[in-house]
Every structure is written in structure tokens, then in C-alpha cells.
Backbone as numpy.savetxt, mean C-alpha at the origin, in Angstrom:
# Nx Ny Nz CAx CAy CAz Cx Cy Cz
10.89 3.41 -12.79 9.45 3.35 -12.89 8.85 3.63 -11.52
7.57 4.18 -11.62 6.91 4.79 -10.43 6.41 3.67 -9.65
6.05 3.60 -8.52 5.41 2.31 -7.33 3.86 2.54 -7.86
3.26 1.46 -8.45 1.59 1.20 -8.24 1.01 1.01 -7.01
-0.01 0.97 -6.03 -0.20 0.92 -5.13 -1.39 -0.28 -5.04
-1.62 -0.39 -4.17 -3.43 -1.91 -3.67 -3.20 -0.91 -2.30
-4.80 -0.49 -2.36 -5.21 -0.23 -1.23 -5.47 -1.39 0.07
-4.72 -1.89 0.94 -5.55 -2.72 1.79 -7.24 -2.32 2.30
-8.29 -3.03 2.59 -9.46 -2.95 2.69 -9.49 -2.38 4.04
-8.61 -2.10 4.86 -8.38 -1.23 6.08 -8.46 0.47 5.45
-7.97 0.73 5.20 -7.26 1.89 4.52 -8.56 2.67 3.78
-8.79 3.81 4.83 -9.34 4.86 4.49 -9.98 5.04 2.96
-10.97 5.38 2.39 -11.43 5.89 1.09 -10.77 7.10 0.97
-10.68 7.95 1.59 -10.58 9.48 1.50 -9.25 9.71 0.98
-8.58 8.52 1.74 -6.77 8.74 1.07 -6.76 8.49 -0.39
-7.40 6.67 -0.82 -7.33 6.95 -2.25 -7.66 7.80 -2.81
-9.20 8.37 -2.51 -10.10 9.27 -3.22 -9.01 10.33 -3.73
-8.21 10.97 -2.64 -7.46 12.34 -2.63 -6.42 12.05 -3.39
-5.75 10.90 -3.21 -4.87 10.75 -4.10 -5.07 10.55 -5.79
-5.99 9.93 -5.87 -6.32 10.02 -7.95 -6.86 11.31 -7.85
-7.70 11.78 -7.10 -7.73 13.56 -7.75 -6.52 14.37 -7.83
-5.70 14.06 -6.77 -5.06 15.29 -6.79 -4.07 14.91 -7.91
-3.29 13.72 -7.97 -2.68 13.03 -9.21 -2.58 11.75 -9.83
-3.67 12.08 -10.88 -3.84 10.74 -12.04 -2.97 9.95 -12.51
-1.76 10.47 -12.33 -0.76 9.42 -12.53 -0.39 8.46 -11.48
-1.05 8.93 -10.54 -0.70 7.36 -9.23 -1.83 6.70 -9.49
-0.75 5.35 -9.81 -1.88 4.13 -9.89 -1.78 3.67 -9.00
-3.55 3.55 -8.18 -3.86 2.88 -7.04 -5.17 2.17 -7.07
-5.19 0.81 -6.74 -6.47 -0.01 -6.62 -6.50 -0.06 -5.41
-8.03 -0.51 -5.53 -8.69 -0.75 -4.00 -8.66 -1.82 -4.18
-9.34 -2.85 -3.41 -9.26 -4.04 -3.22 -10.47 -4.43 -3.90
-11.64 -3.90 -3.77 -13.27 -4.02 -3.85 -13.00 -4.29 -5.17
-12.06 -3.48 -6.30 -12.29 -3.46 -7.57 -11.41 -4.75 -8.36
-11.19 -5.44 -7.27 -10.51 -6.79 -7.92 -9.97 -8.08 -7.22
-10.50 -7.95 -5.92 -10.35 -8.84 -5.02 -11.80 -9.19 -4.12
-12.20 -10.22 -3.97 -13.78 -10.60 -3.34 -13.60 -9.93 -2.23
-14.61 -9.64 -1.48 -14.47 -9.37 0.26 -14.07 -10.12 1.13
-13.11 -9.83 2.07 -12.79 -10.12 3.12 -11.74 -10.86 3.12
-11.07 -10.90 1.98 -10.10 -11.76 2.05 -8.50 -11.41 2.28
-7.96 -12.96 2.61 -7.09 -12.62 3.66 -5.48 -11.98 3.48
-5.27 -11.63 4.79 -3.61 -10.53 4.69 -2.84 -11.87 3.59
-3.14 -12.53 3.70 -1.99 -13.67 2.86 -1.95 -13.64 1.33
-3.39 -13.53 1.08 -4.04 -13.40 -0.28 -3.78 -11.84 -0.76
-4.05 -11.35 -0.17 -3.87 -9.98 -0.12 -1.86 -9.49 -1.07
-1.71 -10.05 -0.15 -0.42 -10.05 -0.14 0.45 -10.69 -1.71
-0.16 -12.07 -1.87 0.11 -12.52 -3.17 -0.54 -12.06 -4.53
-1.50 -11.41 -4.36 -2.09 -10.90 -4.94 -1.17 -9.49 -5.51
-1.15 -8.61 -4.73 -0.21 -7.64 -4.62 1.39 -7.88 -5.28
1.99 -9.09 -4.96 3.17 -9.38 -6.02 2.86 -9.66 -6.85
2.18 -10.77 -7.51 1.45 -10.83 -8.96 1.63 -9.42 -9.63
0.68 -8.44 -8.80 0.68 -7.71 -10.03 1.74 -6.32 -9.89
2.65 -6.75 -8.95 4.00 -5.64 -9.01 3.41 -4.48 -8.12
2.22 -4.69 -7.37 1.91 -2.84 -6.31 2.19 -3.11 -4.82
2.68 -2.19 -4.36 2.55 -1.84 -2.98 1.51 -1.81 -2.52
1.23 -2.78 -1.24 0.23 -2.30 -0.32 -0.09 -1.24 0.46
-0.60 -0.70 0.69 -0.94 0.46 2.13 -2.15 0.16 2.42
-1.53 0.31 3.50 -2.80 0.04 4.76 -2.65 0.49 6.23
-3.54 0.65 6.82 -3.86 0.91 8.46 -2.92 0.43 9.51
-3.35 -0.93 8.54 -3.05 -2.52 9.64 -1.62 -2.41 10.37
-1.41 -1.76 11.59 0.11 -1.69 11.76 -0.15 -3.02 12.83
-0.90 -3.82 13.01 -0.35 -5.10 13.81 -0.96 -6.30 13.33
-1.29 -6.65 12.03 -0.96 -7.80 11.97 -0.29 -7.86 10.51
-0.12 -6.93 9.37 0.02 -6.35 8.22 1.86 -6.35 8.10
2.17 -6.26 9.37 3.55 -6.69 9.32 4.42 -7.65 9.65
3.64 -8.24 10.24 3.89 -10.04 10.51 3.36 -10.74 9.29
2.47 -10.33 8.61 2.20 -11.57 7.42 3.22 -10.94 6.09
3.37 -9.51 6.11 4.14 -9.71 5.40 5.71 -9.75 5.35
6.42 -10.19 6.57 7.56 -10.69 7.07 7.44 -12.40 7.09
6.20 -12.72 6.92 6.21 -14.48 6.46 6.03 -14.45 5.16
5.75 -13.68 4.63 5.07 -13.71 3.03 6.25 -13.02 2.28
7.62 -12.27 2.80 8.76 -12.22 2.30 9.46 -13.48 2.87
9.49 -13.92 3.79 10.41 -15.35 3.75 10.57 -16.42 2.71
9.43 -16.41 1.85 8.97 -17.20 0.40 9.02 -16.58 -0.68
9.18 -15.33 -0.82 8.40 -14.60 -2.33 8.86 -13.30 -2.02
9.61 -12.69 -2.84 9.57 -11.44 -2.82 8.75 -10.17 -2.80
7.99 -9.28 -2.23 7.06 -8.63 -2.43 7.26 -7.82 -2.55
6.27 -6.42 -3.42 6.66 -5.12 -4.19 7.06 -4.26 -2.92
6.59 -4.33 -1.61 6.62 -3.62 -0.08 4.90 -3.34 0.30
5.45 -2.64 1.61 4.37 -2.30 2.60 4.28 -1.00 2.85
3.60 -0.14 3.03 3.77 1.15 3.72 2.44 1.22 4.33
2.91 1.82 5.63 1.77 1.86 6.75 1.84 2.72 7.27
0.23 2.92 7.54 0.19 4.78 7.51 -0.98 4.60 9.14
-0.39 5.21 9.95 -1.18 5.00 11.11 -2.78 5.75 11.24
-3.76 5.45 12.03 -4.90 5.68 11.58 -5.43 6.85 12.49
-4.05 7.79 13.13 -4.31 8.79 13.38 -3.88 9.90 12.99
-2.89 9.48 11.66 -2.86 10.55 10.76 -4.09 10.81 10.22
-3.95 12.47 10.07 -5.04 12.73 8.93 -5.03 12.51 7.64
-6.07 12.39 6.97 -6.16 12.69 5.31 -5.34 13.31 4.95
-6.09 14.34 4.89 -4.77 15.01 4.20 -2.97 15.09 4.02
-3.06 14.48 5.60 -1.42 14.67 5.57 -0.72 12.84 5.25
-2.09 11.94 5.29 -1.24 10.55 4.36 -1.42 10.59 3.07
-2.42 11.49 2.33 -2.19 11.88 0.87 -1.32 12.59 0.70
-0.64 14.06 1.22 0.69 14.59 0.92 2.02 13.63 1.08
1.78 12.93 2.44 3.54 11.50 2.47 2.87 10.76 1.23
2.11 9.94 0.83 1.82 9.12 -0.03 2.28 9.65 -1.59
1.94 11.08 -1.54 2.56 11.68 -3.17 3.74 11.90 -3.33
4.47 12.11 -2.02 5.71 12.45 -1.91 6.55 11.07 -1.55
5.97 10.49 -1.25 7.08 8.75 -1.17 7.06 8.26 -2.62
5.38 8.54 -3.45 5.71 7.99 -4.82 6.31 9.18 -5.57
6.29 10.37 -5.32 7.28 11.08 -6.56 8.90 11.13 -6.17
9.28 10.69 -5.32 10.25 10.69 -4.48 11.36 9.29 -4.55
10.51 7.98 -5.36 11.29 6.87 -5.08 10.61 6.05 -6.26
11.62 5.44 -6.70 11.06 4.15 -8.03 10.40 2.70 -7.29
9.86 2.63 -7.78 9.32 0.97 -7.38 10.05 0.29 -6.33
11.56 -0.11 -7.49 12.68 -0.74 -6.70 12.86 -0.52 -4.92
12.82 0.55 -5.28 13.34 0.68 -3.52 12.43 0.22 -2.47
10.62 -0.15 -2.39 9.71 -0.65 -1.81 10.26 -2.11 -1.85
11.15 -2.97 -2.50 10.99 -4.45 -2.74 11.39 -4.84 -1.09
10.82 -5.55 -0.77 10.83 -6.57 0.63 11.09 -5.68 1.95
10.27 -4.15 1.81 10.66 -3.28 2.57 9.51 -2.81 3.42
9.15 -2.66 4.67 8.23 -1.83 5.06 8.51 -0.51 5.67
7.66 0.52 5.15 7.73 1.70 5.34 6.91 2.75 5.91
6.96 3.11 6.76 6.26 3.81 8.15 5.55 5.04 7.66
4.80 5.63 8.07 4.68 6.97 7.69 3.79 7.90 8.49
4.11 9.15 9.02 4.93 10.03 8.06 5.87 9.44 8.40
7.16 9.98 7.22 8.41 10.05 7.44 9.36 10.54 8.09
């Protein structure tokens, strides 16, 4: 089965945006559409196992410390972090190509850099 995604509230519009246009079959939420504002990497995080998606987000310094405490307790779907001087375009091409490229499984308790 394919990786669902949760946008962290860091994380660019333009990437989701690009990504459901270019393919409807990646399921990706934002945060806005089901989580209150502002709430925290922890929540974030449990939230995200509940419902089986990968996070992505910006956050390369604190996004990987909470969720290296938040795997010490609970297994989580993974992380992938996409630095915020990639462009658009080129974290929507790694982003289509990490999800057509890998099942769910392999994100579990993993963080993953990108590009690749």
C-alpha cells in the first residue's frame, strides 16, 4: 500500500498544491483541514500515527528530535524532510518519486532526507 502523507504547518502550500494536481492518487492533508492552529510537533505527531500518514515538513531542527522521542513510545508512520531551499518543483518531483517508489512500510520509525 502507498504512504498517505500530513503536511506539517511548516511546509510550503505550493508542494501540496503541486502534488494533488499533478497526482490524485497521493493522499495528502494539510494540517488546517483537521488539526486546530498551532498545534504542537507532539500532537502533530500522534495525530499522524492515529491515522497511518507520514509527515513532511521544513522543520529540519526541531521535527527530528520530537520525533525520535515520539518513536521511543509509539511507533510512527515516518518523517521526511525536505529542506526549505529546495525548490517546488524539485520537492514535488522527490515527493512523487519516494511515494511511487516505496510502500508505506518502509517510512515506519524512519526519517528521510530529501532530495535523495
Amino acid at each position: 500500500m502507498r504512504a498517505r502523507f500530513l503536511a506539517d504547518a511548516d511546509l510550503r502550500a505550493g508542494i501540496v498544491r503541486g502534488i494533488r494536481l499533478r497526482n490524485a492518487e497521493i493522499d495528502f492533508q494539510v494540517p488546517q483541514e483537521v488539526l486546530p492552529g498551532r498545534t504542537p510537533d507532539s500532537r502533530v505527531l500522534a495525530f499522524a500515527a492515529e491515522q497511518g500518514r507520514v509527515i513532511v515538513s521544513h522543520d529540519v531542527n526541531t521535527m527530528p528530535r520530537h520525533f525520535w522521542e515520539f518513536s521511543r513510545e509509539r511507533t510512527s508512520p515516518g518523517l521526511i524532510l525536505i529542506p526549505q531551499r529546495l525548490p517546488t518543483g524539485a520537492a514535488i518531483d522527490e515527493l512523487q518519486l519516494v511515494w511511487e517508489c516505496n510502500e508505506e512500510h518502509e517510512f515506519v520509525d524512519q526519517v528521510w532526507y530529501l532530495p535523495l
